[in-house]
C-alpha positions in Angstrom: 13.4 -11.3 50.2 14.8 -7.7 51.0 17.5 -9.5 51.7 18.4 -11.9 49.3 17.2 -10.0 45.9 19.3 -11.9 43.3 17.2 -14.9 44.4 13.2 -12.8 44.1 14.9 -12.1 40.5 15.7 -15.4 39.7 12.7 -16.9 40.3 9.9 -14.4 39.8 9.6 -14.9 36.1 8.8 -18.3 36.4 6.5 -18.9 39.1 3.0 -19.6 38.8 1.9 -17.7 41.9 4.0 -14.9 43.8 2.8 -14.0 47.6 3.7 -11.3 48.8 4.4 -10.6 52.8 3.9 -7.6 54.6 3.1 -6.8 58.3 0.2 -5.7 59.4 1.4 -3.8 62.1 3.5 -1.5 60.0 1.6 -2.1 56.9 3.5 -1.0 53.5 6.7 0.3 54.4 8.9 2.4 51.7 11.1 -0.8 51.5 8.2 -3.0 50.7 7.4 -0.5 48.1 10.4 -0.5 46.1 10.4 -4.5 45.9 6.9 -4.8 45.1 7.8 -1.8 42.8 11.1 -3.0 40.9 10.5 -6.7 41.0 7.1 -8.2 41.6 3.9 -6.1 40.6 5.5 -5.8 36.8 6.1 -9.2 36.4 3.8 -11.3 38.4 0.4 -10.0 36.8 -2.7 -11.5 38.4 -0.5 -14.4 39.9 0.7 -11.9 43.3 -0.9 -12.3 46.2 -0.2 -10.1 49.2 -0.1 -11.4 52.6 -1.0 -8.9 55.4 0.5 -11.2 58.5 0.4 -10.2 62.0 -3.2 -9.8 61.8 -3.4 -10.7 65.4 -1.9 -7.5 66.7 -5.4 -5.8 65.4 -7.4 -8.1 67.7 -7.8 -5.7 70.8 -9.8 -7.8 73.5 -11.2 -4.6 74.5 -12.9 -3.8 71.2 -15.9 -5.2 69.5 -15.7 -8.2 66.9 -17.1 -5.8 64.3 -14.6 -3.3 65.1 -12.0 -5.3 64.8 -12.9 -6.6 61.2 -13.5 -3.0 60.4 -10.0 -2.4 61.3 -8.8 -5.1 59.3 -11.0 -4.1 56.1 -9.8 -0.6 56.0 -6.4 -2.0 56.3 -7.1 -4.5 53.6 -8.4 -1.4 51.5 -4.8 0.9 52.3 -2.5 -2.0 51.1 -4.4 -2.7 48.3 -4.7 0.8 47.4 -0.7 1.6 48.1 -0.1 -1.6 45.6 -2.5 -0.4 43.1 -4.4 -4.0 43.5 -8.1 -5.4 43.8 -8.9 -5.9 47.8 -9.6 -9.1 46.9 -6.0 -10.2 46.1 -5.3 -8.9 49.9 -5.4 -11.0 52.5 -5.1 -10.8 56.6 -3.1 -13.8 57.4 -1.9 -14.9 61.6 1.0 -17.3 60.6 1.3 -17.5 64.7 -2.0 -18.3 65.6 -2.2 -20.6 62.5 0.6 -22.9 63.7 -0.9 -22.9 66.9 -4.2 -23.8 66.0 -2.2 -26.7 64.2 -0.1 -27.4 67.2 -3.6 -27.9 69.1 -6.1 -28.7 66.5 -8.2 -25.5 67.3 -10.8 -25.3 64.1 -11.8 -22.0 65.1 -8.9 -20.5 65.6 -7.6 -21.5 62.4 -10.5 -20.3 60.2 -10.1 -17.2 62.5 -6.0 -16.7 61.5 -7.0 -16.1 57.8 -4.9 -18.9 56.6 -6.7 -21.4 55.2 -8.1 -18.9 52.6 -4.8 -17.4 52.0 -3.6 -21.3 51.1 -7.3 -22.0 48.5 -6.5 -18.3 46.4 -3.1 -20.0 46.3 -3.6 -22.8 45.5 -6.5 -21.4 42.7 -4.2 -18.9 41.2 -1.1 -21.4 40.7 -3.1 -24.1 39.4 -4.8 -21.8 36.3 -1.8 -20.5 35.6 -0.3 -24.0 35.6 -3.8 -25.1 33.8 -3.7 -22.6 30.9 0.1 -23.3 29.7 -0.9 -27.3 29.8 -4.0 -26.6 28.2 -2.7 -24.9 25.6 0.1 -27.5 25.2 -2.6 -30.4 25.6 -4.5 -28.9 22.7 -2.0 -28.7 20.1 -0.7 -32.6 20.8 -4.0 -33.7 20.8 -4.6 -31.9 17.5 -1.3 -33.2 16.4 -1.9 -36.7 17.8 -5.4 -37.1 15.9 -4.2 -35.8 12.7 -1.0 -37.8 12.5 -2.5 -41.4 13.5 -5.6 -40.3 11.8 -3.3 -40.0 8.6 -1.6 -43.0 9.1 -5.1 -44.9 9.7 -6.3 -43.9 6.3 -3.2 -45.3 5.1 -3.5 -48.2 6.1 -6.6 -48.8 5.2 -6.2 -47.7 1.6 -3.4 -50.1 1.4 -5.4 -53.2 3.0 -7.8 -52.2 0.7 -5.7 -52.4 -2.6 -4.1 -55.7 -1.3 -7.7 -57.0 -1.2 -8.7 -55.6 -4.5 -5.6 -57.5 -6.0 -6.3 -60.3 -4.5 -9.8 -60.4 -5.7 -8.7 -60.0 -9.1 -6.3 -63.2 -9.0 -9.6 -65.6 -8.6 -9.2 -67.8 -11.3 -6.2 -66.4 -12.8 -3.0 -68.8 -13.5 0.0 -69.1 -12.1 1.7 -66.4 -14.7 -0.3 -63.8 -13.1 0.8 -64.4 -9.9 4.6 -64.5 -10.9 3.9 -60.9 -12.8 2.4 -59.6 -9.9 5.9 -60.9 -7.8 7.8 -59.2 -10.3 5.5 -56.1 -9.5 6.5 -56.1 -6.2 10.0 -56.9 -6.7 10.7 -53.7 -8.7 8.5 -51.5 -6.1 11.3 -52.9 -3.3 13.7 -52.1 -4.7 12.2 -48.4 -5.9 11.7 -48.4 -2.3 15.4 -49.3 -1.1 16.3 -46.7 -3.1 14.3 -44.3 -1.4 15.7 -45.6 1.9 19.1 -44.0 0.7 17.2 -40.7 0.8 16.2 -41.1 3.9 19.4 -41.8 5.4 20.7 -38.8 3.9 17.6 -36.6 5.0 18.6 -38.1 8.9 22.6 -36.7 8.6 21.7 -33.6 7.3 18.9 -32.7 9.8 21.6 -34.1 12.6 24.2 -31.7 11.2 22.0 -28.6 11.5 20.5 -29.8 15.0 24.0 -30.0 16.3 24.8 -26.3 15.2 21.3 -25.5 16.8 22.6 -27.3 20.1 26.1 -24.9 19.8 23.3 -21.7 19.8 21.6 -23.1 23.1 25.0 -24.2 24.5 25.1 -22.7 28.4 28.5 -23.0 28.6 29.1 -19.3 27.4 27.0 -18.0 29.7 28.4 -19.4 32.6 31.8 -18.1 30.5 30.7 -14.8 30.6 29.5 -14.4 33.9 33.0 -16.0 35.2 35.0 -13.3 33.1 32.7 -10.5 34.5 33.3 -11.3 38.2 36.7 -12.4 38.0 37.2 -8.5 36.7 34.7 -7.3 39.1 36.5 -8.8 42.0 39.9 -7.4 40.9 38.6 -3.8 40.8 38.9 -1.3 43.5 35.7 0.5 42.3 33.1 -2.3 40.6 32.0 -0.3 37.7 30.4 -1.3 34.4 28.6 -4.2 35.6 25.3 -2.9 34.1 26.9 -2.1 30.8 28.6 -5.2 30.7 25.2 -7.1 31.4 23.0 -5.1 28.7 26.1 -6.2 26.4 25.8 -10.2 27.3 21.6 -10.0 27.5 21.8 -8.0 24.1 24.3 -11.3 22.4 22.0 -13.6 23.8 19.1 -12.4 22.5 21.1 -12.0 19.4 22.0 -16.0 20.0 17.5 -16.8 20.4 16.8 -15.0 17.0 19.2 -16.8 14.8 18.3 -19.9 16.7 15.0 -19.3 15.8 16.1 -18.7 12.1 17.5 -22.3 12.0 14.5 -23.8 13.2 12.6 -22.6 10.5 15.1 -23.6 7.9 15.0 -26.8 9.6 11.2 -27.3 8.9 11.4 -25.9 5.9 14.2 -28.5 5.2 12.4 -31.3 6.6 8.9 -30.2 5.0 10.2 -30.2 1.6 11.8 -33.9 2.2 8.3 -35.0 3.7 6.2 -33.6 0.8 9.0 -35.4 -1.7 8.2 -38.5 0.0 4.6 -38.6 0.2 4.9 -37.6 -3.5 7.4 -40.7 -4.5 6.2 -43.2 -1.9 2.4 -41.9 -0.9 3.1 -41.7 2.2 1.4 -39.4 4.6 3.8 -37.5 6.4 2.6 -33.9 7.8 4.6 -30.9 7.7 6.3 -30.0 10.5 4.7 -27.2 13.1 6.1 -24.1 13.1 8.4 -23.6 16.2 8.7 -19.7 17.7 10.4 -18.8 20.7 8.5 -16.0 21.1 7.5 -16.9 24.8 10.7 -17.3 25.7 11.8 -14.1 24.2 9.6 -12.7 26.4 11.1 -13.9 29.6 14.3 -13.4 28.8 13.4 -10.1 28.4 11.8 -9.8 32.0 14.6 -11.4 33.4 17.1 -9.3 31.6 14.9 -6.2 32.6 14.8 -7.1 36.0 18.7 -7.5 36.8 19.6 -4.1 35.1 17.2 -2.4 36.5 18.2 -4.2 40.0 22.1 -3.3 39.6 20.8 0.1 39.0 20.5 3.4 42.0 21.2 2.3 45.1 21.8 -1.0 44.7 25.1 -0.1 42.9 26.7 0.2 46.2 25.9 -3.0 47.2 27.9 -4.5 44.0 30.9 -3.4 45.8 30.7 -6.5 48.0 32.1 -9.2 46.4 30.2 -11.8 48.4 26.9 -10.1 46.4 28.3 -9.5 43.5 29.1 -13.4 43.6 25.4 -14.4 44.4 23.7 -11.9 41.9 25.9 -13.5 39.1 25.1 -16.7 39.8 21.8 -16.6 40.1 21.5 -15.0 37.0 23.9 -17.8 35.3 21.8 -20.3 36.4 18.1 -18.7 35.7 19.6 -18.0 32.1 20.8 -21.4 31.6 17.5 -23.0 32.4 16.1 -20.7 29.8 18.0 -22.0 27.7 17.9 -25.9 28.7 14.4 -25.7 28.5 14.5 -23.9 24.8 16.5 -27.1 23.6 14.5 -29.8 24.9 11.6 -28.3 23.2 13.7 -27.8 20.0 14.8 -32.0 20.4 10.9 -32.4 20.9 9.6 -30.7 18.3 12.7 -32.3 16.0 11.9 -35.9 17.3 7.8 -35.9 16.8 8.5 -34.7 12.8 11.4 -37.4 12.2 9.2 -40.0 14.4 6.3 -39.3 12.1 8.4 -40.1 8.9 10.2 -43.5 10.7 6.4 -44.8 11.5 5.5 -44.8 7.9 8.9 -46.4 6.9 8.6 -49.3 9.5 5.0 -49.6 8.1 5.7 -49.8 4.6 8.5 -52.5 4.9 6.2 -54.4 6.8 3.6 -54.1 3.7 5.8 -55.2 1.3 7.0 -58.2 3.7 3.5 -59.2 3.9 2.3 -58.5 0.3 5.1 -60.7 -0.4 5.2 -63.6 1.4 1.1 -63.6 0.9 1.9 -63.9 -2.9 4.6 -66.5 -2.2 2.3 -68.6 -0.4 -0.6 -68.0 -3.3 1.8 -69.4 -5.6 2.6 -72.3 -3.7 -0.7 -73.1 -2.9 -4.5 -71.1 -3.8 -6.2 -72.5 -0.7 -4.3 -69.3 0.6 -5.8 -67.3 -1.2 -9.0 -67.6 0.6 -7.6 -66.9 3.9 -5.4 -63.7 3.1 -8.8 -62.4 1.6 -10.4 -62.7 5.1 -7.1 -61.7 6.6 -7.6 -58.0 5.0 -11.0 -57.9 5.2 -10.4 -58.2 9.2 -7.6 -56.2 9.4 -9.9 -53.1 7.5 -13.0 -53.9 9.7 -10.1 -53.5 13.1 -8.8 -50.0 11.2 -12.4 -48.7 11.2 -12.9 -49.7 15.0 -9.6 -48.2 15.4 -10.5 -45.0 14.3 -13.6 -44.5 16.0 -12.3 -45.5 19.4 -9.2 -42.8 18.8 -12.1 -39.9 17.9 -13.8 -40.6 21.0 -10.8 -40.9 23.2 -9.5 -37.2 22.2 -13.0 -36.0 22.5 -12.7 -37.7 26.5 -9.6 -35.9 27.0 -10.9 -32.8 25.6 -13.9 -32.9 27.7 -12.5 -34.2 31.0 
């Protein structure tokens, strides 16, 4: 890691457990320091382990088993101390006598090498970091989820239900009834094909403003930049104003993540006005979009912004003047920033697709209303033993929408629970 810093930079910010390795022989050296310094105790929180390996050079055959673990506590206690963490977050590792324990399936000398509880606070720590981000996520679909189909349930059901009651009311009616209530419908089409031109429009202006969002996330001027500073890097005797020239690109991007977060909100408030329009015109049901914020990726582009300027700072300046590393650093920097901002589009597409999806599903379900409603009064015209039947039909179909609903309330309260 000492060795290859771009690469602790580049992925640091976006691990879900860090473990740290020292040597228990040496303990923590002035090296070990600076790197847990600089790049991992700031931003790794609670997820940083430390590893104290070479436990095995503290086993001393000529010394007591209690005075060997007092050995290893109190040097447990220094690292922990030196790293300002909890002892608990410290532990004495033999990565030798571990793989040899493998190697010969000795039990007892693998409990005894540390490793296997090194590997459970590993794998605890990653998996509730991992657990709270998709907990969080899971939450707010499932909220969403519930809300949206719960929406489009009561729909439904309100329109099954004023298909019935008009159906009820044509029991012994005439025919001219029936052709009144086909020229009804009729003029509600074509209201509604009207509204489809709406719609239309609605889908190329929200495809016009996501494209310019797409421009904002483009990676291809990052990669730009980071070309034109090492082709002038590498042509320099003396490779100065690197940092400068950094703080200048981080301080554009993050210019770049505001306004892009700017024209998601005049996106939803673009596409919530066009929802509340059409649940006005059409009573549909169509929820507002969420509100989209980029604030936690904000926050890690800060970190890793933070963490290569401070890395090309000091000492580490002189190392810049190897083109091989000045060549690695860059890199890995283009390539952490550009799934930064990979990731911050998908989720933009995401978020974009589930509000247009929502409006489409209530579209698709209206046509198929009218459809129906039609040919049910087409056939009641022809014939009134019909009639009968399409009575039953609804009454069914609003019975299934009730068991519907139920068994989607207990399956998010499942998920919730599991």
């Amino acid at each position: 890691m000492g060795a290859e810093p771009e690469l602790t930079l580049s992925l640091i910010p976006a691990a879900n457990a860090v473990v740290f390795v020292l040597g228990a022989d040496t303990g923590v050296t002035r090296s070990d320091l600076d790197i847990w310094t600089q790049h991992i105790g700031p931003h790794s929180g609670t997820q940083a382990l430390v590893a104290l390996n070479k436990v095995d050079a503290l086993w001393d055959p000529l010394r007591t088993p209690a005075e060997i673990g007092a050995s290893i506590r109190r040097q447990v206690e220094t690292t922990a101390e030196t790293l300002h963490l909890p002892t608990g977050r410290v532990y004495p590792v033999s990565a030798h006598k571990a793989l040899l324990a493998r190697i010969h399936g000795d039990g007892a000398l693998l409990a005894r090498s540390g490793l296997g509880q090194l590997e459970s606070a590993l794998n605890r720590t990653a998996n509730l970091e991992r657990r709270g981000m998709l907990q969080g996520a899971l939450d707010d679909a499932l909220q969403q989820v519930q809300s949206d189909f719960n929406k489009q349930l009561c729909k439904q059901l309100q329109d099954a239900q004023g298909q019935l009651d008009d159906l009820h009311g044509l029991r012994g009616k005439n025919a001219g009834m029936v052709a009144l209530m086909l020229q009804r419908l009729a003029a509600e089409r074509n209201e509604f094909d009207v509204g489809m031109s709406q719609v239309l429009a609605l889908r190329a202006v929200n495809s016009r403003m996501l494209e310019k969002l797409r421009a904002q996330f483009g990676a291809k001027s990052v990669q730009e930049d980071a070309e034109r500073l090492q082709s002038r890097m590498n042509g320099a005797l003396l490779k100065v104003g690197v940092k400068g020239e950094l703080t200048r690109i981080f301080s554009d991007l993050r210019q770049r993540l505001q306004e892009a977060e700017t024209q998601i909100e005049e996106i939803r408030q673009m596409l919530a006005a066009a929802f509340m329009r059409a649940n006005s015109e059409f009573g549909f049901t169509v929820s507002s979009p969420r509100v989209l914020r980029l604030g936690n990726l904000l926050l890690e582009f800060d970190r890793v912004a933070h963490a290569y300027t401070e890395h090309l700072s000091g000492v580490n300046w002189f190392k810049l003047q190897s083109g091989a590393y000045l060549t690695r650093t860059l890199r890995a920097l283009s390539a952490r920033l550009r799934d930064l901002f990979e990731r911050a589009l998908r989720d933009v597409e995401n978020w974009d697709q589930s509000a247009m999806s929502q409006l489409d599903a209530q579209v698709r379900d209206r046509k198929r209303q009218l459809n129906r409603r039609l040919s049910t009064l087409q056939r009641i015209e022809q014939t009134k033993d019909s009639l009968q039947d399409r009575v039953a039909e609804l009454q069914a179909q609003i019975a299934q929408i009730d068991v519907l609903r139920k068994g989607l309330d207990a399956q998010i309260q499942r998920v919730r629970s599991a």
